[in-house]
C-alpha distance (Angstrom), angle and dihedral (degrees) to the residues before:
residue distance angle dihedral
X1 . . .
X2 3.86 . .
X3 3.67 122.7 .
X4 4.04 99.4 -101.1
X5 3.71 88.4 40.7
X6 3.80 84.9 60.2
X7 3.89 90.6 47.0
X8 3.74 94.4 57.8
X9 3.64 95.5 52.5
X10 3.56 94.1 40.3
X11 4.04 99.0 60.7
X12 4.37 116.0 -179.0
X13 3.69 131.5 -163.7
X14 3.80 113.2 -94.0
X15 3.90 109.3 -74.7
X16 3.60 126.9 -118.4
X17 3.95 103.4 -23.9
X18 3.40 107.9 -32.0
X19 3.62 110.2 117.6
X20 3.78 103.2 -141.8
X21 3.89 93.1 -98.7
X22 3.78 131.9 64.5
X23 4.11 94.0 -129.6
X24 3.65 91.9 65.6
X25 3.75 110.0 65.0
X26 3.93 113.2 179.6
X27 3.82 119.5 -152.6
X28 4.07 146.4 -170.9
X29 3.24 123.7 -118.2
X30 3.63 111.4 163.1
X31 4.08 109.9 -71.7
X32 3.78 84.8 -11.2
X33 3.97 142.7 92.1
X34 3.19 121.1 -152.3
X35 3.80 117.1 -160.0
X36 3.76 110.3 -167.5
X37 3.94 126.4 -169.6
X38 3.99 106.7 -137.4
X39 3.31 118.0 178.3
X40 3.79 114.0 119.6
X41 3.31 101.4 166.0
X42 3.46 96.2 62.8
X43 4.13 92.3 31.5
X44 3.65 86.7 -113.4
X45 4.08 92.6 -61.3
X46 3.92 97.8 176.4
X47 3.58 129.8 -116.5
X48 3.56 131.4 -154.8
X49 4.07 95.6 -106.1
X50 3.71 84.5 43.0
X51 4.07 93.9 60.7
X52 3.88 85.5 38.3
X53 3.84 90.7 50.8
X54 3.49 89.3 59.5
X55 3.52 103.2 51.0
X56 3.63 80.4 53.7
X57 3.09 99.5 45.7
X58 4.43 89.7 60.0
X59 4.02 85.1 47.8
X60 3.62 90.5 47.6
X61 4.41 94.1 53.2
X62 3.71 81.8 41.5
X63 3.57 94.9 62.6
X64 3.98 96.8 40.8
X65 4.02 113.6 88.2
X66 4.05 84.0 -165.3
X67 3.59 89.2 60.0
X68 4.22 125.0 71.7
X69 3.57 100.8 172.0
X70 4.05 153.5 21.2
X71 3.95 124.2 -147.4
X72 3.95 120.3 -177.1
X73 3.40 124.8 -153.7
X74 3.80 146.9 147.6
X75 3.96 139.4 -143.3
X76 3.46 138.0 -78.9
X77 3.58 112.8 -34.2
X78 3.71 103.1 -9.8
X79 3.85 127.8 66.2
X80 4.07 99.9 -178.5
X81 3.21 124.5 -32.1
X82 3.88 101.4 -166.7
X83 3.85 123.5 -104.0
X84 3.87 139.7 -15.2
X85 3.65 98.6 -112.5
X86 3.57 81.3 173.8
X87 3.91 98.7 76.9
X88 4.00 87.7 -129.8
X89 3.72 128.4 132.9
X90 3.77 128.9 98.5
X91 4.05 89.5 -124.5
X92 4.14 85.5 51.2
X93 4.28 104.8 143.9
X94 3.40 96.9 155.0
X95 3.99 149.7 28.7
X96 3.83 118.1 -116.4
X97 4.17 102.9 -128.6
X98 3.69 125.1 73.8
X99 4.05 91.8 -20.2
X100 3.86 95.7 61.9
X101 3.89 97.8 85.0
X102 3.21 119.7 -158.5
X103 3.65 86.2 -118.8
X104 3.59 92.6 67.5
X105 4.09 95.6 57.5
X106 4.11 116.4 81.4
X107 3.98 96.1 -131.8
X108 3.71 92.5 109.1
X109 3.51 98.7 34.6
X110 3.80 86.5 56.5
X111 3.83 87.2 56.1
X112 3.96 95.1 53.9
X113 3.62 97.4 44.6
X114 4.07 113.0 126.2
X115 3.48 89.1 -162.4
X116 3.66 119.7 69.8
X117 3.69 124.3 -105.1
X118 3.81 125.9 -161.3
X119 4.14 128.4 -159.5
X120 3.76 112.3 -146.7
X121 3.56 96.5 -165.8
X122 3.73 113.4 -158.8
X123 3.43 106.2 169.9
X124 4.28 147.6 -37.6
X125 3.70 100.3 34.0
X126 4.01 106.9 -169.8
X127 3.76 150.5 149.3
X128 3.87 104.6 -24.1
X129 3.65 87.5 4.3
X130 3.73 99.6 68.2
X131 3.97 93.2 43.3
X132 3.93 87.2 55.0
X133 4.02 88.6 48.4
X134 4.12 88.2 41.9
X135 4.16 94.6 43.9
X136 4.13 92.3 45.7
X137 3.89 110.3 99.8
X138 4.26 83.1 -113.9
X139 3.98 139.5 17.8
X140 3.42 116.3 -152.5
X141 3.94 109.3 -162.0
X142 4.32 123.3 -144.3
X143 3.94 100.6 -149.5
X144 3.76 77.3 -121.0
X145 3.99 97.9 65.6
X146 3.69 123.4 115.9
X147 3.85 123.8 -174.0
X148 3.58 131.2 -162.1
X149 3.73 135.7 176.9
X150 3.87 106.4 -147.6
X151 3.59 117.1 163.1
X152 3.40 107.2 104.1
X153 4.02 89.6 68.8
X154 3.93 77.8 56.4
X155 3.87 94.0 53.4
X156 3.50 85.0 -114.3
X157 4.15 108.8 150.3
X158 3.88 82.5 -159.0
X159 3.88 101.7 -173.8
X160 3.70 99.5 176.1
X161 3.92 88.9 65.7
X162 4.00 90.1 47.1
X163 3.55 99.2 43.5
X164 4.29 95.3 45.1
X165 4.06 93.9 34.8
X166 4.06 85.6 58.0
X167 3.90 91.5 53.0
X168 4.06 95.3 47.4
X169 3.57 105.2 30.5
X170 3.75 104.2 12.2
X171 3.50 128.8 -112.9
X172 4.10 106.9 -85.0
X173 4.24 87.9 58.4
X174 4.21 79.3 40.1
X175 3.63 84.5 62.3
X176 3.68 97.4 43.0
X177 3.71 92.0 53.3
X178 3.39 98.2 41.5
X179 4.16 107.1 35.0
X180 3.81 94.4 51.8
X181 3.83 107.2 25.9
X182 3.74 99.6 -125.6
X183 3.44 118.7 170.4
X184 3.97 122.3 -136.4
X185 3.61 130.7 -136.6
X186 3.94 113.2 -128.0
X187 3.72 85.4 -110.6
X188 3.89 92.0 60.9
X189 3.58 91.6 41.4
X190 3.99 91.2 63.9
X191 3.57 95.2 44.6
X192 3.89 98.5 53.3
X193 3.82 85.2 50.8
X194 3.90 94.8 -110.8
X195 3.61 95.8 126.1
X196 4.06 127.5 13.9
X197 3.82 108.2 -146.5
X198 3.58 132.6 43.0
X199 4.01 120.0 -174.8
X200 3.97 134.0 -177.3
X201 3.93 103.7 -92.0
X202 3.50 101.2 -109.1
X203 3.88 93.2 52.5
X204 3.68 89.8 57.7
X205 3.93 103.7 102.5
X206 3.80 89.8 40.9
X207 4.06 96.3 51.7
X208 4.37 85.2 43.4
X209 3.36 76.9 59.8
X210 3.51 112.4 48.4
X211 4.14 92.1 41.0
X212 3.78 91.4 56.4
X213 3.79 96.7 48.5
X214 3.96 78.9 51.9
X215 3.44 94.9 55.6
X216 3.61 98.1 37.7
X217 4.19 80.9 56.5
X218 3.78 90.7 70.8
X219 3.81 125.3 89.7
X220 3.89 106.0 -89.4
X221 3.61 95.0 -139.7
X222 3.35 98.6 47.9
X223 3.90 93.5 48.2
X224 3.77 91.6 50.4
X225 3.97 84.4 56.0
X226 3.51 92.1 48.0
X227 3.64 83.6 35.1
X228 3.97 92.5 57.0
X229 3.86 89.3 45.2
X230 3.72 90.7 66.8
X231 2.99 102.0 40.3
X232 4.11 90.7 56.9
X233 3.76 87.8 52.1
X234 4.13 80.1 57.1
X235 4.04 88.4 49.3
X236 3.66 111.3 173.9
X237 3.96 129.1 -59.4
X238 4.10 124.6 -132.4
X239 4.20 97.9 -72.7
X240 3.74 97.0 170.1
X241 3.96 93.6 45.6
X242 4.15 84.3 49.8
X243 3.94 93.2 49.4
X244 3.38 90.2 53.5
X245 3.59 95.9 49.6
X246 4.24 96.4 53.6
X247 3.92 86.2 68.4
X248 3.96 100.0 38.8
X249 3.21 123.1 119.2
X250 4.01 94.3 -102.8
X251 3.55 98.2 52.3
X252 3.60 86.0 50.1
X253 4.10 90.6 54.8
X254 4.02 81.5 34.5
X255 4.17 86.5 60.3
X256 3.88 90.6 44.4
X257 3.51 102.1 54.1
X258 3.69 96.0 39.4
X259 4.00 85.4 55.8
X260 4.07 85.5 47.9
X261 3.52 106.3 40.6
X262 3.64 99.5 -117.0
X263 3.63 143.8 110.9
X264 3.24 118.4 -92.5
X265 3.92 120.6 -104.5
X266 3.58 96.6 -119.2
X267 4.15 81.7 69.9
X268 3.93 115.0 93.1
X269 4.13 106.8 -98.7
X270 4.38 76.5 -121.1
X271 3.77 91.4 57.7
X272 3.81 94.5 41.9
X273 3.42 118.4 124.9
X274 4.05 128.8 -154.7
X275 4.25 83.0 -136.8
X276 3.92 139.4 70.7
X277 3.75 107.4 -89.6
């Protein structure tokens, strides 16, 4: 067996701090990492080795005794949108839909991290994008920021977002987010308790900043008992009913239209529109 054969069937974690994909890029900044989503030409649309190089990007601050802390964040105007529904990106190892286990995404690894992680969010918070800035320990909010939940014009049954929306914001505004697709301002977002802080744009980096050197202040074992206490409250959503739904025949259309910028046929020809939903 040659040399590169061996390689391929002898696959390693990411080395050092790259992230396993070049639209993550993980930096230093003193006792912090800083995990940054960059890429603008696809306004940060996520891939499956970007979600994965998050998750390992928490395990991989965990495991560093030079570093206290993790913030996420993107570029420019966008924070995370959610997925690639698409199938594009040069790093792309695996189709969103029934083969994108939950497993694979970072949400719950965000939850169980003892070390504190902080979302900057700079901009478009969506989809996956909003449950990484909801499961980090902190969000903190650019005046710009607008979130969105939009999976169910995907034919997503997306149970995480159901089951944690009802416990912060209850379920009627759960409904409201989730039934019609609206998109909140970062304004709104603060005052229905779905984020805490809001700060003028180009403050952002410096207040990520200052909150996670707060956090990373408090004693670590008592904040991962606190931590654990919350995160019980939280308790776990349906993950076999959302499995099933990534490969079900309306997430499928869901995908296709998205790609074709149409509405999906499950929509009444009245209540089509010549757009992506």
């Amino acid at each position: 067996m040659t040399e590169s054969a061996a390689r391929k069937q002898d696959p390693r974690p990411p080395e050092g701090d790259w992230l396993g994909t070049k639209f993550l890029r993980f930096e230093r900044e003193g006792p912090f990492g800083v995990c940054t989503l960059d890429r603008p030409e696809a306004r940060n649309a996520m891939t499956p080795a970007m979600y994965f190089g998050i998750k390992y990007a928490v395990n991989h601050v965990a495991s560093d005794p030079d570093l206290a802390g993790l913030i996420i964040t993107g570029t420019a105007d966008v924070f995370a949108p959610g997925g690639d529904m698409g199938g594009g990106g040069e790093d792309n190892w695996l189709t969103f839909g029934s083969a994108l286990g939950m497993d694979a995404l970072p949400f719950d690894t965000l939850r169980q991290s003892a070390k504190p992680v902080v979302a900057a969010v700079n901009g478009l918070c969506q989809g996956g994008g909003m449950q990484i800035a909801l499961c980090a320990d902190m969000a903190v909010v650019s005046d710009r920021a607008r979130f969105r939940v939009p999976e169910l014009y995907r034919g997503i049954a997306d149970t995480y977002y159901s089951h944690m929306l009802a416990r912060l914001i209850g379920p009627v505004r759960t409904r409201d987010l989730m039934f019609t697709g609206r998109t909140l301002s970062a304004q709104e977002a603060l005052d229905w308790g779905l984020i805490a802080r809001v700060v003028p744009h180009d403050d952002l980096p410096d207040a990520a900043r200052e909150v996670l050197a707060q956090c990373c202040r408090t004693a670590p074992h008592a904040r991962g008992t606190i931590k654990s206490s919350l995160d019980n409250y939280i308790g776990l959503y349906d993950r076999i009913g959302m499995q099933a739904s990534l490969g079900a025949p309306e997430s499928i259309e869901g995908f296709s239209a998205f790609k074709e910028r149409r509405s999906p046929s499950w929509v009444h020809p009245a209540l089509r529109l010549d757009e992506r939903l």
